[in-house]
C-alpha positions as CSV (number, residue, x, y, z in Angstrom):
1,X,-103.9,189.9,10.1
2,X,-105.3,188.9,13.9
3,X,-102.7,189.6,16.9
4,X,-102.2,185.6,16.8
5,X,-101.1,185.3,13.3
6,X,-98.8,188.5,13.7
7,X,-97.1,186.9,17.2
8,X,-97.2,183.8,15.2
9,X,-94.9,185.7,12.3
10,X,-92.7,187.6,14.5
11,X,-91.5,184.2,16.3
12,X,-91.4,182.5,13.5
13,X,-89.0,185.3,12.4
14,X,-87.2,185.9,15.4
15,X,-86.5,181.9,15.2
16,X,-85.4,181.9,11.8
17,X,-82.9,185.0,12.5
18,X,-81.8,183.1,15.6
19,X,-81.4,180.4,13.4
20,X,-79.0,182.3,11.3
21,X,-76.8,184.3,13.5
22,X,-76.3,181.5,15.5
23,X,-74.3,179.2,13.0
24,X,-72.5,182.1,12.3
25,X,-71.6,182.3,16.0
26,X,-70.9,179.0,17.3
27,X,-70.2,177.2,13.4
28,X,-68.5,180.0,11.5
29,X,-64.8,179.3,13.4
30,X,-65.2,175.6,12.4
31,X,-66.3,175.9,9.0
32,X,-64.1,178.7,7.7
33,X,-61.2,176.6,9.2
34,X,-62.3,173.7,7.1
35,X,-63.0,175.5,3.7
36,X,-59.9,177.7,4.0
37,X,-57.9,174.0,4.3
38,X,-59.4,172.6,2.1
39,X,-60.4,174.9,-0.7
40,X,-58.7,178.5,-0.3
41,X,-60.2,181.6,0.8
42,X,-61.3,183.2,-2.5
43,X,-63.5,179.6,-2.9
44,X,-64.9,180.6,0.9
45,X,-65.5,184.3,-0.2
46,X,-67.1,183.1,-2.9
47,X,-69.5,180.5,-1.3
48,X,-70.3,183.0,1.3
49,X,-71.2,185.5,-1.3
50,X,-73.5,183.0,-2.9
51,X,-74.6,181.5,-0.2
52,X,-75.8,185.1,1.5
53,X,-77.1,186.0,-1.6
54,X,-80.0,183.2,-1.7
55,X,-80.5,183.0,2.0
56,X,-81.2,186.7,2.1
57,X,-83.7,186.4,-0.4
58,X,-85.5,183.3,0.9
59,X,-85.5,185.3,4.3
60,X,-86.7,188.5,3.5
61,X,-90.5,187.9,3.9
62,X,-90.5,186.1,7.0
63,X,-88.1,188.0,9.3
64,X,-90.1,191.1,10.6
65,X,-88.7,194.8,9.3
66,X,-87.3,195.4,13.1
67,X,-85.4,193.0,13.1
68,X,-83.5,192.3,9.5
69,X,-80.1,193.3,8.4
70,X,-80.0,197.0,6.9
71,X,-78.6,197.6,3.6
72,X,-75.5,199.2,5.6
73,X,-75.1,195.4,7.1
74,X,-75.3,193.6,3.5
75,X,-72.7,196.0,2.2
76,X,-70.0,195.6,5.1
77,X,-70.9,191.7,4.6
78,X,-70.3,191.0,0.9
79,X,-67.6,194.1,1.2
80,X,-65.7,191.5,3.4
81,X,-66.3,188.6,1.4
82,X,-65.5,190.5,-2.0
83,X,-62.0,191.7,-0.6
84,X,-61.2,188.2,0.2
85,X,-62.3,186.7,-2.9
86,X,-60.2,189.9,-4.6
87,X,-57.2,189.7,-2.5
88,X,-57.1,185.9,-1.1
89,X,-56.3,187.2,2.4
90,X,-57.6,185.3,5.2
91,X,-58.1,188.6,7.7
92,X,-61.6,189.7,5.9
93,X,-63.2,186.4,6.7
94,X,-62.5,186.5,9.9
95,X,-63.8,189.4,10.1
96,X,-66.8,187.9,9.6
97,X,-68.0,187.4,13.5
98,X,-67.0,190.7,14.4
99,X,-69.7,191.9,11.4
100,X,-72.4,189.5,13.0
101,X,-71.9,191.1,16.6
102,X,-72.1,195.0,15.3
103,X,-75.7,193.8,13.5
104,X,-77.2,192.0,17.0
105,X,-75.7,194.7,18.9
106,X,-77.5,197.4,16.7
107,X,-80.7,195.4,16.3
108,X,-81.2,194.7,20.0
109,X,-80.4,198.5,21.0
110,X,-82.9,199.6,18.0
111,X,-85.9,197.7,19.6
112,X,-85.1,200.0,22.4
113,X,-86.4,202.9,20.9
114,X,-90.1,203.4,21.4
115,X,-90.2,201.8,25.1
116,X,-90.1,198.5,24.1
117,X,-87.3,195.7,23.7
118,X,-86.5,192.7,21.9
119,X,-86.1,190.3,25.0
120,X,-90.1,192.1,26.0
121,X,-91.3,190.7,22.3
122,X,-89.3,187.7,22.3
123,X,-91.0,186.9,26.2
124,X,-94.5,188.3,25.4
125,X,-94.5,185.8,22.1
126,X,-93.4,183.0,24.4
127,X,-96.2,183.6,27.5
128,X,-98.6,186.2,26.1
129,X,-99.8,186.4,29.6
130,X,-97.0,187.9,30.8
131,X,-96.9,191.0,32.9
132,X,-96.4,194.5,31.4
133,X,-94.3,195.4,34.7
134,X,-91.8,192.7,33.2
135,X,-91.0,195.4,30.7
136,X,-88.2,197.7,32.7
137,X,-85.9,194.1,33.7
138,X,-86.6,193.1,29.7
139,X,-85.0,196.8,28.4
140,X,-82.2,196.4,31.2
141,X,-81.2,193.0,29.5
142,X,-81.6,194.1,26.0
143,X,-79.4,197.0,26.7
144,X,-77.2,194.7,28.7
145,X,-76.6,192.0,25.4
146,X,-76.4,194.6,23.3
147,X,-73.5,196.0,24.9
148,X,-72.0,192.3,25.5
149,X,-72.4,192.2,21.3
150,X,-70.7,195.5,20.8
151,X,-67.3,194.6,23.4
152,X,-67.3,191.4,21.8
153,X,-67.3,192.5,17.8
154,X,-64.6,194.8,19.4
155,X,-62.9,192.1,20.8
156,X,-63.2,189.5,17.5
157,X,-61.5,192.8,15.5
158,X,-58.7,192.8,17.8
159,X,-57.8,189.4,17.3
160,X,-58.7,188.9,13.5
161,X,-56.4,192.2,13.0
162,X,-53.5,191.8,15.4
163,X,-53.4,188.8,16.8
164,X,-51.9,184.8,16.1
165,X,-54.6,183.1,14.2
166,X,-54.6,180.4,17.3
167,X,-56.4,183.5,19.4
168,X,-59.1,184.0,17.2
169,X,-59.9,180.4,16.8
170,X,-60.2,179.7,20.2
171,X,-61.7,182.9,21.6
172,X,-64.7,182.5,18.8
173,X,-65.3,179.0,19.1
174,X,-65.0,177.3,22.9
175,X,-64.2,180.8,25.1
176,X,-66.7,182.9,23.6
177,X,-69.3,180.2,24.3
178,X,-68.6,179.5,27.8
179,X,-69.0,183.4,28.5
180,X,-72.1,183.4,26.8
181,X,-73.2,180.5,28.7
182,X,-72.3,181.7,31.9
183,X,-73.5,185.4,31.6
184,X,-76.9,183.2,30.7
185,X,-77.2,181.5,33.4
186,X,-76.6,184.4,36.2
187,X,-79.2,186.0,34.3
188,X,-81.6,183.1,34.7
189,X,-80.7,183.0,38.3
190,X,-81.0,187.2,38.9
191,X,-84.3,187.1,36.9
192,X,-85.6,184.3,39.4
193,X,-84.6,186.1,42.4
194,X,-85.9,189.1,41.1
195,X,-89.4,188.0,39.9
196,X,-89.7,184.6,42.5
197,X,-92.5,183.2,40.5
198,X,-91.9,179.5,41.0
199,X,-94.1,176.8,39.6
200,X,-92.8,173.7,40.9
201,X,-89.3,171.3,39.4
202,X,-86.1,171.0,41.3
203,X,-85.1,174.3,39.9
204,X,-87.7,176.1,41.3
205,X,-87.7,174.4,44.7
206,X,-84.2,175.3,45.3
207,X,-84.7,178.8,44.2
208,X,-87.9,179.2,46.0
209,X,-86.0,178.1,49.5
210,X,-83.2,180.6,48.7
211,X,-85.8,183.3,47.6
212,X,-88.9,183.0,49.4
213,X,-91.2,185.5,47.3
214,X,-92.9,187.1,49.8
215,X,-89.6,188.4,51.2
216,X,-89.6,190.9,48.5
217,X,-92.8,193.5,47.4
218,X,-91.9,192.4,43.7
219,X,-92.2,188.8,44.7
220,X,-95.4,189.4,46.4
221,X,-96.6,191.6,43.2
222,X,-95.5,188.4,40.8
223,X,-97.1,186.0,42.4
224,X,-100.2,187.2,43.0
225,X,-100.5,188.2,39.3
226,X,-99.8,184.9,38.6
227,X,-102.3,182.9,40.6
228,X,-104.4,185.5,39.6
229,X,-104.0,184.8,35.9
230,X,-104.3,180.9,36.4
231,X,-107.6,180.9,38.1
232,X,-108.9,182.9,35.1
233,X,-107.5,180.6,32.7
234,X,-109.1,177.8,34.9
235,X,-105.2,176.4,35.6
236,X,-104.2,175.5,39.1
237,X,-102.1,177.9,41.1
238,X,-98.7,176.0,41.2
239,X,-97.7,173.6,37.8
240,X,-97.2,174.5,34.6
């Protein structure tokens, strides 16, 4: 297999997990609230069971081994959903987030291990002409998410276990989403006025006038790899 077709496989894979955990994040609260309504929990358990069941299998060839769930993660899953089809209690479901947020939390601190990170791969598969001396800020915010997962799964338990029902809803559906949103975008913004490679676009004019890159030896270092690497691709310095 060439490098393209393997950077071609792991996105595709890293897309298709993204794909995944992210309903359960932002959809789960929503959906479960509907089926439970509607149907019962033992009918959600079981959909879920089924449900995980097939995706797992249609999944397991084009996720890469790094990054899919361990058999520890399928068993606390269906466990979950087969003591709420046993017992009809709504708790186990949701449950559910906190499960998703232990397995991100232990896949992002796992592609630690061997001086690499997740947020390097995912970058390098997105601009394979990136710098390797992007790779120190890439492990800082791996470890940084993966930490954010773990206080949050500790967070979803709390509620799920001890607190009203009301709680949970709202903290998984619109609070949790605004934190992540937020803890995004001042990572966008650090990032910027850490690297200060700017390449035109209102967003970069106003960072580039609050940053200035040659204030700073890494802004200097940054940019000059990056004109660098555009006049060997035969790209003008500034655009995109």
């Amino acid at each position: 297999m060439t490098d393209s077709a393997r950077r071609l496989r792991a996105l595709r894979g890293l897309l298709l997990l993204a794909a995944g955990f992210g309903f359960l994040v932002f959809a789960w609260p929503l959906f479960a609230q509907f089926m439970i309504e509607r149907f019962g929990v033992r009918v959600l358990a079981g959909t879920m069971i089924a449900v995980s069941a097939v995706s797992l299998r249609a999944a397991s060839g084009g996720i890469p081994s790094e990054y899919a769930l361990r058999g520890l993660d399928l068993a606390v899953l269906f466990a979950l959903a087969g003591l709420a089809l046993a017992t009809g209690q709504r708790r186990f479901l949701l449950l559910v987030p906190a499960w998703l947020y232990v397995a991100l939390a232990r896949i992002f601190a796992q592609s630690l291990r061997g001086g690499g990170s997740l947020i390097e791969t995912v970058a390098m598969q997105l601009q394979p002409y990136a710098p390797d001396f992007i790779r120190p800020y890439c492990r800082k915010v791996t470890l940084l998410w993966a930490g954010l997962f773990a206080l949050n799964a500790a967070a979803i338990s709390g509620l799920a276990l001890f607190a009203p029902l009301g709680w949970w809803r709202a903290y998984t559906s619109w609070i949790v989403c605004l934190a992540f949103a937020a803890i995004t975008l001042v990572e966008f913004a650090v990032r910027k006025a850490h690297f200060r490679i700017y390449d035109g676009g209102p967003i970069d004019s106003f960072f580039e006038r609050l940053f200035p890159a040659e204030r700073t030896e890494m802004g200097r270092r940054a940019s000059a790899y990056k004109i660098q690497m555009r006049r060997s691709l035969g790209r003008p310095e500034r655009g995109r």
